[in-house]
N, C-alpha and C positions, 0 to 999 in steps of 0.2 A: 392300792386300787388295781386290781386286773387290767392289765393292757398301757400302764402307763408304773412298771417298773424299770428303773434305771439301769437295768442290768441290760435289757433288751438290745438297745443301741451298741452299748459294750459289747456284746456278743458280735454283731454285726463287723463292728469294726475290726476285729479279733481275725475272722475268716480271713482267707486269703486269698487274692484275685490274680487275674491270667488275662495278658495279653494275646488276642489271640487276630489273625489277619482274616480277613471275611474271603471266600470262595468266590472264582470268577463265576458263579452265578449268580452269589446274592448283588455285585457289582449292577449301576446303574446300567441301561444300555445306550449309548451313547451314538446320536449320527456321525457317522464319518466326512469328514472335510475333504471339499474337492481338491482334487492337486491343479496345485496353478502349470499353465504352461509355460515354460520359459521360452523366450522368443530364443529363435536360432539366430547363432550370431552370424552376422551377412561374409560369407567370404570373398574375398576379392584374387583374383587369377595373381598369379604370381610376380606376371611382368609391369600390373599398374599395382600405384602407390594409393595407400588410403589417404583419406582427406583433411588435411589437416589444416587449422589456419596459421597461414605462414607468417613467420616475423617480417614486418613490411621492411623491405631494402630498397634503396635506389640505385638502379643501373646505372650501367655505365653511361648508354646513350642518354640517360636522363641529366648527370652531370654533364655530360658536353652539350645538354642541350642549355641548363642555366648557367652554363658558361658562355654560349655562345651568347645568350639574353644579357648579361653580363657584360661583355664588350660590347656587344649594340646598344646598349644606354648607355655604355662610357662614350663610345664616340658620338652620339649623340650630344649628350652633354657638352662634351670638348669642343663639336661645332658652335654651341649655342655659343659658348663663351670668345669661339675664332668669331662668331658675326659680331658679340659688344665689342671685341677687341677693334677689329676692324671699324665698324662702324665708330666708335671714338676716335683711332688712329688718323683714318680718312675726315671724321666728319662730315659725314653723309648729312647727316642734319642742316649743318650749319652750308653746307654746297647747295641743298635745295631750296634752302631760306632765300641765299643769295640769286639763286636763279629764278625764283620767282618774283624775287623784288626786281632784278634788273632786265629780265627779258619782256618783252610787251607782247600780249595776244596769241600766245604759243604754252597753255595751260598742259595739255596733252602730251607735248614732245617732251615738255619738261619731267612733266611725271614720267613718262617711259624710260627716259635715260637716266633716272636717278635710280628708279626701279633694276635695270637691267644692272646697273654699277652692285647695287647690293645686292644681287644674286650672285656675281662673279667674284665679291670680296668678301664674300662669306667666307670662303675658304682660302684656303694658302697653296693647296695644289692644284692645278687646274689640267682639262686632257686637250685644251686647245686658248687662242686669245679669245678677249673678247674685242668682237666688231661694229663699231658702232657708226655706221652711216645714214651723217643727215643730208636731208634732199629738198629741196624748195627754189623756188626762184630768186631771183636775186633783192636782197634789202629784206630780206624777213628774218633775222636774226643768228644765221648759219655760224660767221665767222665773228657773232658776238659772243655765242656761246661758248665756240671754240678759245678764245681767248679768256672766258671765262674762268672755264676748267683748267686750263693752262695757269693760270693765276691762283686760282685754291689749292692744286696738287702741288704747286710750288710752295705753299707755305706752312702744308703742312709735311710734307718728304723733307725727311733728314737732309737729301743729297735733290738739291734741285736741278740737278743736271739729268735726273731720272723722266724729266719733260722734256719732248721735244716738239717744237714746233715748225713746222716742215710747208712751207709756201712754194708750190710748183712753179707759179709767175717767176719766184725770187730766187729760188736755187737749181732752177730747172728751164734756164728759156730757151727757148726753141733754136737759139743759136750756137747749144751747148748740147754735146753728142749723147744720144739719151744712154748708150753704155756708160758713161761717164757718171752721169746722174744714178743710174741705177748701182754700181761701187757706193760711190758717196752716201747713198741713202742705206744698204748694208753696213755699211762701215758706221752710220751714227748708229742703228738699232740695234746692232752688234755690241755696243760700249755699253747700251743702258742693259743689256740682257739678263742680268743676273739679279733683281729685282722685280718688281711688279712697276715697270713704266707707263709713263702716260703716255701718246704719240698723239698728235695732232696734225693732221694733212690736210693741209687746204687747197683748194681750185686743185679738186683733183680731175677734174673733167677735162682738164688741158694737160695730165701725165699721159707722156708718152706709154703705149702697150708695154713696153719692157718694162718700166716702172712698175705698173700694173700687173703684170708677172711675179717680179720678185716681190709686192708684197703678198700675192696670193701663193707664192710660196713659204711665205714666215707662216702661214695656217697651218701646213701641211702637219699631220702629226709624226711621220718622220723626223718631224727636224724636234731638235735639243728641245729638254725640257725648259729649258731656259725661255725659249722665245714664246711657251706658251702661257707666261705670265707676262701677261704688257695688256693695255688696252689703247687701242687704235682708234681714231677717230676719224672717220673720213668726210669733209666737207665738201659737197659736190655739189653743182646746180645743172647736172644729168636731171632729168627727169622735172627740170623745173615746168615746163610743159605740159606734163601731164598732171600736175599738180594744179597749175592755172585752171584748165579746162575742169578736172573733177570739182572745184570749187566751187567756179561760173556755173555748174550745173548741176552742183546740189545750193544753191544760194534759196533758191524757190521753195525748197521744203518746209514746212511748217516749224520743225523743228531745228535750230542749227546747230551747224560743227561742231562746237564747239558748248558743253555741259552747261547748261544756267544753277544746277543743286538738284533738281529734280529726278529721282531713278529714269523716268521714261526719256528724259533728255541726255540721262548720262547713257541708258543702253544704246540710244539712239545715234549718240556721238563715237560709241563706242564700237558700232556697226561699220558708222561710213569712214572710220578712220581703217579699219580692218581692210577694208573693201579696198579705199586710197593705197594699202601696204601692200597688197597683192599686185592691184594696179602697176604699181611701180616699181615691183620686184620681176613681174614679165615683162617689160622697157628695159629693164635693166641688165640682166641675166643674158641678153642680145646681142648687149655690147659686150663684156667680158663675164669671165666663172666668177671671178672674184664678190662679186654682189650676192650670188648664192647663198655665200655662209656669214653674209652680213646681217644684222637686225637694223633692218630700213627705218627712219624717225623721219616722217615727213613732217615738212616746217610751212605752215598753211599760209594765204594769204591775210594781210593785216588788215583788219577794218579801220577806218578813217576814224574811231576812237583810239586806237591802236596808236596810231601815225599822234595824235595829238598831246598822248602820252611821254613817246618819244620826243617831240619839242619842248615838251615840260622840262623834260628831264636834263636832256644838252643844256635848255638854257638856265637853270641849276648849275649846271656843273661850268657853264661860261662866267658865272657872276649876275645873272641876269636875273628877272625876280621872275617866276614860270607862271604867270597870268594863262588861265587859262581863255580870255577870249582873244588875245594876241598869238596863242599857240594855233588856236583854230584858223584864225586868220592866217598864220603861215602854210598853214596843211590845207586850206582849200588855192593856194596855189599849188600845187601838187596834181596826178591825172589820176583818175580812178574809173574803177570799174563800176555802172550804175546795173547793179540787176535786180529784180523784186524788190525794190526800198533798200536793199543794202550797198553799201560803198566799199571796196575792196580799193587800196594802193597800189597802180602797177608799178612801181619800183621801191612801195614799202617804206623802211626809212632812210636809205639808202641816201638820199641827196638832206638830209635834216641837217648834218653835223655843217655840210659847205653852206646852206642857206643860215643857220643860226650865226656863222662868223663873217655873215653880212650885216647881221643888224651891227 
């Protein structure tokens, strides 16, 4: 058949073909691409540094700074441990227990001078003593106290001779040359000086000036560190006077002296004892410097529940059985002060112990 002989193709395939590359005209035409800009690199002057983020280091000041953080929480800590120390060794607790079971109608003094003991036994070094003068008129508990403390710091100090108990009436009379006295009384504080002593002076309101002298010189902080670990007690009825009359004439107030639980009766109590300590720190400060650097504890008049207490308690401690309507009956022989419905003791308990060993 024409047009569909087999040779056809065979011929085709037979020819011989050629590579050949097409002309840059017959080539597509193609848009050309924008050229990108390349951002210029920022240069920076020669003398500054580019920016880099630095490996975090700590300075030096910053080590001495949690070093100094460091030792200030160790001492810290180390205090905490000198206050339980102390406070066990002393028995702060078991002193305050006992002062408030044995002293009558003196809530306040009591609290302050236990308060003041453990601020001063917290620590072991101190930059001066502590001075603790109580003030009140006679028969209010002054020289009960004093023998109180005298009595606990004895049994808990190793060396009980680190108490001293010091009665101007008894080691100091007025027939005896006060230079003499004044030796005597360095020479016993000088023995205990190397501890933390307890000193108790009583009827110091009849120590001669010189006395009075040399102990406001054991304050001084020139003198040895020695002397400024001791705690001193000064028992004085200076100022009993002024204490009577601020009584008598806060008796009237709605609120009294002395705390019933209440915030407004405790700020209240809290005011006019503040008041009484200024009081009696301008009276006092008249008579000698020595008061100055003392913390004043004034010892308030006793109310005639007060006084009834105390015959409870003597006649306790006589064998007696402490009835309280027989107590009462001894205490309104007793004189007192009547103002606005309260009863004040002018001589406190003062004459209980001589009346009880009449019955």
């Amino acid at each position: 058949r024409p047009g569909c002989s087999p040779r056809a193709p065979r011929a085709d395939l037979d020819q011989p073909k050629f590579f050949t590359f097409d002309s840059p005209a017959e080539l597509p035409s193609r848009t050309p691409r924008k050229k990108r800009r390349r951002s210029r690199l920022v240069l920076y002057p020669e003398t500054s540094r580019k920016y880099r983020p630095r490996v975090e280091h700590r300075s030096r000041a910053q080590r001495c700074l949690l070093l100094l953080v460091a030792i200030v929480g160790f001492q810290v800590l180390n205090a905490i441990e000198n206050l339980d120390d102390n406070a066990q060794r002393y028995d702060l607790d078991g002193l305050e227990k006992a002062l408030q079971r044995a002293v009558f109608g003196q809530p306040a003094a009591v609290s302050r001078i236990v308060a003041l003991m453990r601020d001063y036994l917290a620590t072991h070094v101190h930059s001066r003593p502590l001075l603790l003068a109580l003030h009140g008129p006679s028969g209010v508990g002054k020289s009960h106290v004093g023998r109180l403390l005298a009595r606990h710091f004895r049994s808990v100090l190793e060396d009980s001779a680190l108490v001293l108990q010091y009665h101007a009436r008894h080691h100091c009379p007025e027939a005896r040359a006060a230079q003499d006295c004044r030796e005597e009384l360095a020479r016993r504080v000088a023995e205990a000086e190397e501890k933390t002593p307890l000193l108790v002076l009583d009827d110091v309101e009849l120590m001669p000036r010189p006395l009075l002298d040399e102990l406001h010189g054991f304050l001084q902080p020139q003198r040895s560190h020695h002397f400024h670990n001791a705690i001193y007690v000064l028992l004085s009825g200076a100022g009993g006077a002024e204490v009577t009359r601020f009584v008598l004439q806060n008796a009237s107030r709605a609120l009294p002296l002395r705390p019933d639980g209440s915030r407004s009766a405790e700020a209240a109590a809290a005011q006019a004892e503040e008041d009484l300590r200024a009081s009696l720190l301008a009276v006092l400060s008249r008579e000698h410097p020595l008061w100055q650097a003392a913390a004043i504890v004034p010892f308030l008049l006793l109310e005639k529940r007060d006084v009834v207490s105390c015959f409870r308690d003597e006649m306790a401690g006589e064998g007696f059985f402490p009835d309280r309507a027989r107590a009462e009956n001894l205490a309104a022989q007793l004189s007192f002060y009547r103002v606005a419905g309260r009863e004040f003791a002018v001589t406190g308990c003062k004459q209980v112990v001589a009346t009880v060993n009449l019955l």
